[in-house]
Every structure is written in C-alpha cells, then in structure tokens.
C-alpha positions in Angstrom: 3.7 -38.7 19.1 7.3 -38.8 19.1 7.1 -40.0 15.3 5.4 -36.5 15.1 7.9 -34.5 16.7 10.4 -36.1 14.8 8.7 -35.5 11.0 8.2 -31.8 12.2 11.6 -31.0 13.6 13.7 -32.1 9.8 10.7 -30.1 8.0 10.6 -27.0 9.7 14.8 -27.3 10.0 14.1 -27.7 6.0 11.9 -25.0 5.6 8.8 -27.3 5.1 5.8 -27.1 6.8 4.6 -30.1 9.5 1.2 -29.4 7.4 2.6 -31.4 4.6 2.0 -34.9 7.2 -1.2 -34.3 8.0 -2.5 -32.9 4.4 -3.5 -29.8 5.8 -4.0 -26.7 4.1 -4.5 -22.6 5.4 -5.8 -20.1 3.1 -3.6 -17.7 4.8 -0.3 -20.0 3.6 0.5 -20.4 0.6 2.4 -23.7 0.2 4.6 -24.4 -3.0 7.1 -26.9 -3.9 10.6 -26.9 -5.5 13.8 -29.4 -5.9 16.7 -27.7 -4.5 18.5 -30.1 -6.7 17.8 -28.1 -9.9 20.4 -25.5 -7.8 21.5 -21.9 -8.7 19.7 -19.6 -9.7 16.1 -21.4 -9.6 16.6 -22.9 -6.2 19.3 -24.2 -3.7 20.0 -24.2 -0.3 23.1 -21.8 1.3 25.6 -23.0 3.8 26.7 -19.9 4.2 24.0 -17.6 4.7 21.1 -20.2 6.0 21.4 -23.9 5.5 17.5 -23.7 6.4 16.2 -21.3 3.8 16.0 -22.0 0.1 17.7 -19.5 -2.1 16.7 -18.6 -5.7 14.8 -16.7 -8.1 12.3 -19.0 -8.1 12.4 -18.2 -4.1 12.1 -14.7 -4.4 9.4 -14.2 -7.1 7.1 -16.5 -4.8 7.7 -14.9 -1.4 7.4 -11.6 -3.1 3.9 -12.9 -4.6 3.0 -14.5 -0.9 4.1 -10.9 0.7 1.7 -9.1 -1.4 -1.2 -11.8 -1.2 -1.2 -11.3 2.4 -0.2 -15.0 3.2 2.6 -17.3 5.1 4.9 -18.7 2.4 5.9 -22.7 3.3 8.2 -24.4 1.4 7.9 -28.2 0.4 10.8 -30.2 -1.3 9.6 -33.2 -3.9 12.0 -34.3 -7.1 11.8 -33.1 -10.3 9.5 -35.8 -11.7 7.0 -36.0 -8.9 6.3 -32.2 -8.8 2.9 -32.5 -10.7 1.5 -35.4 -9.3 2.3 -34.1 -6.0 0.6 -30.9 -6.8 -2.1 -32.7 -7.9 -2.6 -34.6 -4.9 -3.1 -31.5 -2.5 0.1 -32.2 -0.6 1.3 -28.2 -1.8 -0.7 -25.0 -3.9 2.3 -24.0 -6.0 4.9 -24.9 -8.1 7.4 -22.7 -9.5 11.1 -24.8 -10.6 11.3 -22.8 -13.7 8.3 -24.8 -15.7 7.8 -24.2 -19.0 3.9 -24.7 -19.6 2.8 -26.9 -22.0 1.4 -26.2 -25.6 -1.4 -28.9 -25.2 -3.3 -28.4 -21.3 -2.7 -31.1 -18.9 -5.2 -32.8 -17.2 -6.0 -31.1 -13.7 -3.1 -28.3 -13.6 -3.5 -24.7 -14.7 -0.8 -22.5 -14.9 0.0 -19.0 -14.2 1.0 -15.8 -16.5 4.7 -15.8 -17.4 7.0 -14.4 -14.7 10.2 -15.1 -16.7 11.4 -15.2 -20.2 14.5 -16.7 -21.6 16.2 -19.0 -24.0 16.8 -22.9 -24.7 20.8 -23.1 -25.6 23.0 -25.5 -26.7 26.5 -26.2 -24.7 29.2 -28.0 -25.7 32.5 -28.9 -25.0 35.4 -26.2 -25.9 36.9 -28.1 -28.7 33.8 -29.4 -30.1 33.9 -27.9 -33.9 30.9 -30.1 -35.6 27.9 -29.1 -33.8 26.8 -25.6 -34.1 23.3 -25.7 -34.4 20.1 -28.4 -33.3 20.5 -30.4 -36.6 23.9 -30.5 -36.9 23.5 -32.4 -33.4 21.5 -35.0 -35.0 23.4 -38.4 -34.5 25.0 -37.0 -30.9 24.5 -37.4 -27.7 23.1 -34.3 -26.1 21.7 -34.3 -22.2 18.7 -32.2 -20.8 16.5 -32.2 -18.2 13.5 -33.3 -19.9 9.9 -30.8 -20.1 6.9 -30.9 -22.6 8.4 -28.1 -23.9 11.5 -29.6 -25.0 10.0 -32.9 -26.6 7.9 -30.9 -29.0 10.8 -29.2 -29.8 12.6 -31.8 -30.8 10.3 -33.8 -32.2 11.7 -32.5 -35.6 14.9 -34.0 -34.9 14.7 -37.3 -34.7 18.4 -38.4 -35.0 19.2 -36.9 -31.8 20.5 -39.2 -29.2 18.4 -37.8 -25.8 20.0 -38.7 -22.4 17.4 -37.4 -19.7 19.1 -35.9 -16.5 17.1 -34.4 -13.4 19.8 -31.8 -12.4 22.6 -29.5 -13.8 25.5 -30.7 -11.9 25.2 -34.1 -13.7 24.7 -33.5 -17.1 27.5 -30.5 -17.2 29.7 -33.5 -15.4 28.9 -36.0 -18.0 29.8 -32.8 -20.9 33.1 -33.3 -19.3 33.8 -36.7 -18.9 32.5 -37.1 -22.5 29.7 -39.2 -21.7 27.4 -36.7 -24.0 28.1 -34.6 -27.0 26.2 -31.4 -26.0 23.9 -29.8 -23.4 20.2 -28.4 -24.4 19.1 -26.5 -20.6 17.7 -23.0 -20.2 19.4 -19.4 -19.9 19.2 -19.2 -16.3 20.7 -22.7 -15.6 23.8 -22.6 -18.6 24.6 -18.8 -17.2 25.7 -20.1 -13.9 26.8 -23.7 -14.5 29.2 -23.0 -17.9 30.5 -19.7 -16.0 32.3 -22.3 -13.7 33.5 -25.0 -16.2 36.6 -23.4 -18.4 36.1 -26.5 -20.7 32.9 -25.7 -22.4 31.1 -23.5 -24.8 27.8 -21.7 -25.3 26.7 -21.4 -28.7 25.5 -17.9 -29.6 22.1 -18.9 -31.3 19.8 -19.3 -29.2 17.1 -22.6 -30.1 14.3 -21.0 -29.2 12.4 -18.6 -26.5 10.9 -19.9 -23.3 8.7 -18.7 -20.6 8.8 -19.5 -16.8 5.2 -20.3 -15.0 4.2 -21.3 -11.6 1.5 -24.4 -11.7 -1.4 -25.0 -10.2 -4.5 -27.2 -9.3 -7.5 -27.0 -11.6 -9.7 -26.4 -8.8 -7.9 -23.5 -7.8 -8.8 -20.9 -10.1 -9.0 -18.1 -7.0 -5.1 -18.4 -5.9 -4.5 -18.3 -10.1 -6.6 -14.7 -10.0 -5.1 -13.6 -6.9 -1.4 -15.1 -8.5 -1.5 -13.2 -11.8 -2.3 -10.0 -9.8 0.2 -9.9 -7.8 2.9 -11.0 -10.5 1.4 -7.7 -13.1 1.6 -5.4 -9.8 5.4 -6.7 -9.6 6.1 -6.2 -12.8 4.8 -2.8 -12.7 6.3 -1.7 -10.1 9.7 -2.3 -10.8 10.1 -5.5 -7.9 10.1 -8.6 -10.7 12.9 -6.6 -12.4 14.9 -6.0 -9.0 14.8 -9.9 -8.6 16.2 -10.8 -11.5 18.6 -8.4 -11.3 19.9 -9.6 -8.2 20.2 -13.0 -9.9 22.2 -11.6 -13.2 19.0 -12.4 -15.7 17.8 -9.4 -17.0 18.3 -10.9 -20.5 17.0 -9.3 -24.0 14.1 -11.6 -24.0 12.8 -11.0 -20.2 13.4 -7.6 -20.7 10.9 -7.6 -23.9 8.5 -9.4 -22.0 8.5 -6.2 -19.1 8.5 -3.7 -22.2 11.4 -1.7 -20.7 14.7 -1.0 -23.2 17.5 -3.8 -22.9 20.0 -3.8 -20.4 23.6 -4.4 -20.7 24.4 -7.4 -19.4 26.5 -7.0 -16.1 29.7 -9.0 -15.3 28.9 -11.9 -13.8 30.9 -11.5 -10.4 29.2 -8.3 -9.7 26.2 -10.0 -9.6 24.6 -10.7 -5.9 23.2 -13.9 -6.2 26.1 -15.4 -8.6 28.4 -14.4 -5.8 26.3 -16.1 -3.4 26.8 -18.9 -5.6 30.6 -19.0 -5.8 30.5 -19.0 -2.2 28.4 -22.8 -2.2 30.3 -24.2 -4.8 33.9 -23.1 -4.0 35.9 -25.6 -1.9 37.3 -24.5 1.8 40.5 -23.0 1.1 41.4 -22.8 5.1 40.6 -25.8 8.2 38.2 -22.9 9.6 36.5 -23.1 6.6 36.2 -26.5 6.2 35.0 -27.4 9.9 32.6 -24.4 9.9 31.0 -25.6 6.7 30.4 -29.6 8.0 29.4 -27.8 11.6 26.0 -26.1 9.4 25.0 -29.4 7.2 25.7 -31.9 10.9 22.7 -30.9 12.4 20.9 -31.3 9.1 22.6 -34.7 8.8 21.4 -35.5 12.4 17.8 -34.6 12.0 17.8 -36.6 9.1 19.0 -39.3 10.3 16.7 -39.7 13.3 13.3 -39.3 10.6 15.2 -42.4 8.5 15.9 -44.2 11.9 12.7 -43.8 13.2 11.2 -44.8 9.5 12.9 -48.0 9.3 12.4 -49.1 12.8 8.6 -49.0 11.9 8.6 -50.4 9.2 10.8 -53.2 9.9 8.4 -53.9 13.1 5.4 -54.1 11.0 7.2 -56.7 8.6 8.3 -58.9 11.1 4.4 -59.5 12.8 3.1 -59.1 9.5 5.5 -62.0 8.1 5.1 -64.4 11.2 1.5 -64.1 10.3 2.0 -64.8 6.8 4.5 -67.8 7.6 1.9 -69.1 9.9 -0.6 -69.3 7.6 1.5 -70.6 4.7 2.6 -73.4 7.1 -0.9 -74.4 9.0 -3.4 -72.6 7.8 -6.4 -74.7 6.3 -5.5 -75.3 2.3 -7.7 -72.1 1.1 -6.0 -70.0 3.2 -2.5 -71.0 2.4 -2.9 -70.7 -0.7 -4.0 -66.9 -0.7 -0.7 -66.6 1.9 1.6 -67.7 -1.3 0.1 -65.4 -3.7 0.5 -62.3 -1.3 4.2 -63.4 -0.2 5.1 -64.0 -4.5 3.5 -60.6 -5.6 5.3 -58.4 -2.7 8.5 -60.4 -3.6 8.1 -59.5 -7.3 7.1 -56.4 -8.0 9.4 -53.8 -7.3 9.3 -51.9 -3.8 9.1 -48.3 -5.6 6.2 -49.3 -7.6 4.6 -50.1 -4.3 5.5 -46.9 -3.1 3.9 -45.0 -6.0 0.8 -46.7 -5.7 0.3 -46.6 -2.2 1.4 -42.9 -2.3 0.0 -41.6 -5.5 -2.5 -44.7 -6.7 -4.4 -45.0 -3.6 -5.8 -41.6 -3.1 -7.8 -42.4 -6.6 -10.1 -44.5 -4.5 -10.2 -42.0 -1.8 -7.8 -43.3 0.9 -4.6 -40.6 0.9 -1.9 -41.5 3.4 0.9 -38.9 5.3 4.0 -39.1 3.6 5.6 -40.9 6.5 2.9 -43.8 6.6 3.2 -44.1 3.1 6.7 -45.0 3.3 6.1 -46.9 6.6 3.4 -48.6 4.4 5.2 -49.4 1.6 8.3 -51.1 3.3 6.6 -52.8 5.8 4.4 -54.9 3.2 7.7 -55.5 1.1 10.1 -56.5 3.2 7.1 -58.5 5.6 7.1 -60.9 1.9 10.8 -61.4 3.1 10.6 -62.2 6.7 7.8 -64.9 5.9 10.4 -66.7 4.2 12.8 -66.4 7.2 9.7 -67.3 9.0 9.3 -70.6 7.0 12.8 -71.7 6.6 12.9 -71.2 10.4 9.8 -72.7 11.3 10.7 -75.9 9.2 14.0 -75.8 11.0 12.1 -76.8 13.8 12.1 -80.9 14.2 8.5 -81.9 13.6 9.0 -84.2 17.2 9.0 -80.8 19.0 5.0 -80.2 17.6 4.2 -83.8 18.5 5.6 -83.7 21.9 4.0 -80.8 22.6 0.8 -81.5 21.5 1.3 -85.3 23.6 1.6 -83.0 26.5 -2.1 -81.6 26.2 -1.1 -78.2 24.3 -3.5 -76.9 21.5 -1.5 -76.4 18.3 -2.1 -72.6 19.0 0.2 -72.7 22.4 3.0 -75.5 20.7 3.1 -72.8 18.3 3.1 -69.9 20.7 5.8 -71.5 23.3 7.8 -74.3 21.4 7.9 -73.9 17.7 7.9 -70.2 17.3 10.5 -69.4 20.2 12.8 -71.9 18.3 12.9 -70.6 15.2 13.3 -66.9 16.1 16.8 -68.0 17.2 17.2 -69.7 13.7 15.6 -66.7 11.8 17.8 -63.4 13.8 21.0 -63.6 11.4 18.6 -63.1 8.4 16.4 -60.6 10.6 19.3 -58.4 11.2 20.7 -58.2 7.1 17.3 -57.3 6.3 17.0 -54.4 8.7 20.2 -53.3 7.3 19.1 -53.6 3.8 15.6 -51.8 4.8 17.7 -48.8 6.6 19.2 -48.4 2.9 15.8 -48.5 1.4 14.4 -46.0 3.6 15.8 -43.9 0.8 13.3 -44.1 -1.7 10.7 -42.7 1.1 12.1 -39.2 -0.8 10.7 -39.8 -3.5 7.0 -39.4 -1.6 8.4 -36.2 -0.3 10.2 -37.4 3.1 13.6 -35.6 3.7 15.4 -38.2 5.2 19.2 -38.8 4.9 19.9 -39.8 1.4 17.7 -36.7 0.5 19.6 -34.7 2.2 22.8 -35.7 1.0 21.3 -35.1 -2.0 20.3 -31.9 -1.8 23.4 -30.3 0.0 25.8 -32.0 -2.0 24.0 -30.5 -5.0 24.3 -27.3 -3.7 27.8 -27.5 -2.2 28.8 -29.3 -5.3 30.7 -31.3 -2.9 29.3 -34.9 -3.4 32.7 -36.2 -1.8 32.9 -34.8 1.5 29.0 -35.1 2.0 29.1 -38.3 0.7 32.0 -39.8 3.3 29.8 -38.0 6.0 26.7 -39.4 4.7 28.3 -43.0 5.4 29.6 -42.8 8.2 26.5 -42.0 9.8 24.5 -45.1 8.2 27.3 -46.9 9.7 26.8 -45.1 12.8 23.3 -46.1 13.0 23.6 -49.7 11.5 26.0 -50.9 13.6 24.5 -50.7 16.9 21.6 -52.8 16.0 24.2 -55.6 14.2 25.3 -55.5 17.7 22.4 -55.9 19.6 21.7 -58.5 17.5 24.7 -60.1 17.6 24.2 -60.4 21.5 20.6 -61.3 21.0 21.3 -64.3 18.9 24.3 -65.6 21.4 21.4 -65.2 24.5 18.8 -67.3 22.5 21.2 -70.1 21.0 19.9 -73.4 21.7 23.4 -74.5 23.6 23.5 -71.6 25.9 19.3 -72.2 26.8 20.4 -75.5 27.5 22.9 -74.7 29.7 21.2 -71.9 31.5 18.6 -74.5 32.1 20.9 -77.4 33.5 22.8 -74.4 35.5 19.3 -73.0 37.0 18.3 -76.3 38.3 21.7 -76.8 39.7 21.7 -74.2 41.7 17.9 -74.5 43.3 19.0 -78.4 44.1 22.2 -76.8 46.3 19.5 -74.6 48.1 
C-alpha cells in the first residue's frame, strides 16, 4: 500500500498518471508519452510557471486534440529510445516528441496525419568555413539525435562521421567544446537552441523537408480516425496555426502544409513561448531568484527520492533472502542442486543489470507475463544484486569454523537448526560490511529503473536540469540528497555490525551471567 501511495504521489506531482503502474487504460483518457529532455519547443518542464505541467508544442497540439475528442489528457515520461517499445507495450496511446514517420512501416505502430512541417538543418560553429552543405561534411564529425528519417537520408553519405545524442543541450555543448564538426537537428529544435549560443551558425539551405506525427498502436485504428479528425478540424479552424504561433514556428514549409500565404517570420523575443524559454534557461541574477527557483524543483527532488528509497529498499530485501537461499544451496545442497545454484549465481553476475531490466520489462510481456514499472525494477535488481550477496553469503558462511557445524550437530541439532541458530547468525556479522556497500551501490543503480518509465531521482535531475539548463546546481543538489539518504543506513549499519561482533556477544554473554550469579 504505502509503495502505492508513493509511485502515485511523484507521478501525479509529474503529470503522469498512477494508471501507468497498474497498466490500466480509460477510453475517456487519452494517455501519451514524451521526454521532457528533448526541451523547448517540443517539450520541457517550467519552473516558473508550473514545475508539474509539461510545456511545449508538442503539449499543446495534444491537449488541443484530447479537448476536442472529449477526453482526460495524462502525461507519461519514457526516454527517447524507449518511446516505441513502450507504446507498443500498452503502458500509453500516444506519442507525439516531434517523430518523423518512417518511409518503410514499422511493425505494430501506425502513425497519424502530419501536424507539423519543417526542415532538417545543418549548424556549425561560427568560424567553421569548409562545411556548407551535407557532402562537404563528409569526413566530419556531425551530431544528431538519431530517427529513421535521418539514416535514409544519409545513407548517401557515407563518409560522414555520425555521433548519436538523445537531447539538444548535449550535442550543441559538444559544437562548442569541439567534440563534433556540425549539428544535423530539426527547425523547431536549431531555432531555439542556436538563438542562445553566439558561437554558432545555421546554414541557409535547408537538407531537406520533414513532417511531425503522433504514433500509435496498430490495434488502435479508432483513436487514429478520431486523431486525424480532430487535427483537420484544427487546422481549419485557425487553432493548429495559433499554436505554433505561440511557439515562433510558423515557417514557409508549415505554412504550405495549412495552404495559407507565408508569414513573416517574427523576432524571436516577441515570441510567447521563446520567452517562456529564456525564462528556464537564464541563470538567477538575484538570491530571491535563486532560492525561489531550488524551493519549486525540492519538493520534486523530495518525491523522488522517497520512490528511489522505497525502490532500493525492496529490492535490496529481496536480494538478501534470495542470496542466503542461493548460498545455502551452493554450500549444502545435494550435488544436482548445487550445481544449478552456480549457474544461476554466474549468469546474474555476467550479464549486465540493464539487459535484465529490458527483458524483464519489455521481453517478458512476449510470453504474456507484463509487470508495473515499479516491480520491474524491484525485479530486475533484486535478482542481480541477490547473485552478489550469495557470494557474501558463501565467503561468510565458510568464515564459519567447520567445528561450530560439528558441535552443533554433537549436541542433537539437525543440520537445518545448526544452520538456522549457529552458522547463519555467525556469518551475518562476517557478511554486514559487504551488505552495506552493496546497498549503496544498489541506491545508485536504482537509476536505471528510468529507463522502464520510473521517475525517480536521477530522472529527475535529468529532466530539470535539461530544462533549467542548469546541470550544476541540480547536480550539487542531486548529491547531496543521495548522500542524505545513504548515509543513514551506513550508520545503522555501522552500529549493527559493532552490536553483532563476536567480542562484544562474548562479552554481553560473560556480563549476563555475571549479573544473574549476583542475584
């Protein structure tokens, strides 16, 4: 129950929907997914409007269509590259993150009539004088966030050095550090990110025409009728243009696509939602500033932090029964058995803990069992790290002097309770140190449950810093709250381990019997 609380309090706080847990779906909400990370103008999050509410045209064009279909718009966040399979494994309806569709169909998606149309542009830095054009970039480096659409197109130039990015903010950073040679991204995205870097340079020629689609499931060809409808009624009625608008991108080519005459292009910083961008991305310039911003994103921070608390505490519970169990049976289990015990322990040790995750999150539902994002995780850590405590387990266990099994078992105990009350009780105490740094490595971990669609801390960071563009403040705060949480339990530990050291049991026990002789 309170796990439940928990997951619904940071998803709601995150726009989300508690639906996404359970797998749930209304056909009066229409649930679609987006990665704030792509940021301004497709979607970002606003610490100074509403650091709960996503921002964006990608935003508005779908609340607009959910307005007019009569339904509850939720929001659900899931990265870049896990968009698709996500949408393909029911967890959301929708997705509209400024997707280009295919020329070839995919397998199980369908995608909606064009809501946008722009361009594919190169940017490079200000002093760059060789490239000017696709092929005279063969033999650079040039960064982009990577679609069909973009490696058909460049399949005819083969000399290009590609460097694959998932968001804006990094690949313009690497333009400027001179880590890459050139930028290939969309109108919407080089309009707002080059406007705030004075050291580069969008070339005039465009590489070639896009359009913007929202995707869906195969299997749901109703929403897609329902969809198009509503996005021919928008752009006949004048609200698609008043979006886009709002968001600078009335462009020759969307305005073609509308069949209305061009628009002169507006300065930028009279522009609604590019001023609303300036206001993320600019630093405090006053303490009020800077206090008020970090008071929005805490609670954020806070939620956060309990769903990766409350994730790693599970999971590391599970591994620790799970890998007594498996040290038990690798130590005195009949040969068979023991045997199988080694196998599991070597293949959770090497293979890596994401491609666990994947499988159990995005595999498993092939053969019909499909788990909440949360149990997923739970699942996926739990079984890794258990591979790690049976080791503990074993080392500790063979700590043990083998005199301590044969006393016991002198004494009239089955091997079951010399386990149960000598051996095992032993070598917890050895076992605790190693115990604790795994815990502390597994609250790290935690952060790959966002990649399966949890928001936890690391997420978080992730996407406010990406929308703040302030990765170093967020950052500092990010760590000092894993060290907030972390340390509390190296504590405990800490005491834990002095309580059940083999000395001070001794002593307790000469001290206890001490005292009942003096009574």
């Amino acid at each position: 129950m309170a796990r439940q609380i928990l997951f619904f309090s940071v998803t709601v706080l995150l726009g989300g929907s508690p639906l996404m847990a359970a797998g749930i779906s209304s056909p009066r909400v229409l649930r679609w997914a987006a990665n704030p990370e792509s940021g301004p103008p497709y979607a970002f999050f606003s610490w100074k409007q509403s650091s709960k509410r996503v921002n964006g045209m990608d935003a508005d064009v779908i609340r607009e269509v959910a307005k007019r279909l009569g339904c509850e718009e939720r929001f659900y966040i899931n990265d870049w590259d896990n968009l698709i399979p996500g949408l393909r494994r029911g967890l959301y309806d929708v997705v509209i993150n400024g997707i280009v569709a295919p020329e070839r169909p995919m397998p199980g998606v369908i995608f909606t009539r064009p809501y946008f149309r722009g361009t594919r542009q190169l940017v490079i830095r200000r002093d760059e004088e060789k490239i000017v054009n696709l092929a005279t970039a063969q033999g650079y480096r040039v960064g982009l966030i990577p679609d069909a659409c973009t490696h058909e197109l460049l399949e005819a130039y083969p000399g290009i050095k590609l460097l694959y990015y998932t968001d804006e903010y990094e690949v313009f950073f690497d333009l400027k550090r001179g880590q890459i040679d050139a930028i290939l991204m969309d109108s919407p995205g080089v309009l707002y990110h080059s406007s705030i870097q004075a050291d580069t340079r969008v070339l005039e020629e465009a590489v070639v025409e896009l359009e913007y689609v929202m995707a869906l499931r195969a299997e749901d060809g109703e929403w897609l009728e329902r969809i198009n409808r509503a996005l021919e009624e928008m752009k006949a009625d004048g609200s698609l243009l008043a979006i886009m608008r709002y968001w600078g991108l009335c462009q020759k080519p969307f305005c073609q696509m509308l069949g209305i005459p061009e628009e002169p292009l507006p300065e930028l910083a009279s522009v609604p939602g590019y001023r609303q961008f300036l206001e993320n991305v600019q630093s405090p310039t006053s303490w009020q500033e800077f206090t008020e911003r970090y008071r929005k994103i805490l609670p954020l921070l806070g939620q956060a932090a309990l769903i990766t608390l409350e994730l790693s505490i599970v999971s590391m519970g599970i591994a620790v029964l799970l890998g007594l169990l498996l040290a038990l049976l690798r130590l005195y289990a009949p040969l068979a058995i023991r045997w199988l015990a080694i196998l599991w322990i070597e293949f959770l040790r090497g293979t890596p803990l994401l491609i666990q995750l994947f499988f159990i999150f995005y595999g498993l539902p092939f053969i019909g069992i499909s788990l909440p994002p949360f149990w997923a995780a739970v699942l996926a850590l739990g079984l890794n790290y258990s591979a790690f405590e049976a080791e503990n387990y074993r080392a500790g266990l063979s700590s043990v002097p083998r005199a301590q099994m044969e006393a016991a078992r002198a004494l009239g105990m089955t091997q079951f309770q010399a386990l149960r009350h000598v051996i095992v009780p032993q070598a917890f105490s050895f076992v605790l140190p190693p115990m604790t740094n795994d815990f502390i490595a597994l609250l790290k971990d935690s952060s790959l449950a966002s990649l399966v669609t949890m928001v936890e801390l690391t997420k978080t960071y992730a996407l406010l810093a990406n929308s703040y563009f302030d990765f170093f403040g967020t950052g500092l705060v990010v760590a000092l709250v894993y060290l907030l949480i972390g340390l509390p339990f190296s504590y405990l530990a800490h005491l834990a381990e002095r309580y059940m050291s083999l000395e001070k049991q001794a002593y307790r026990g000469v001290y206890a019997r001490r005292r009942r002789n003096r009574g």
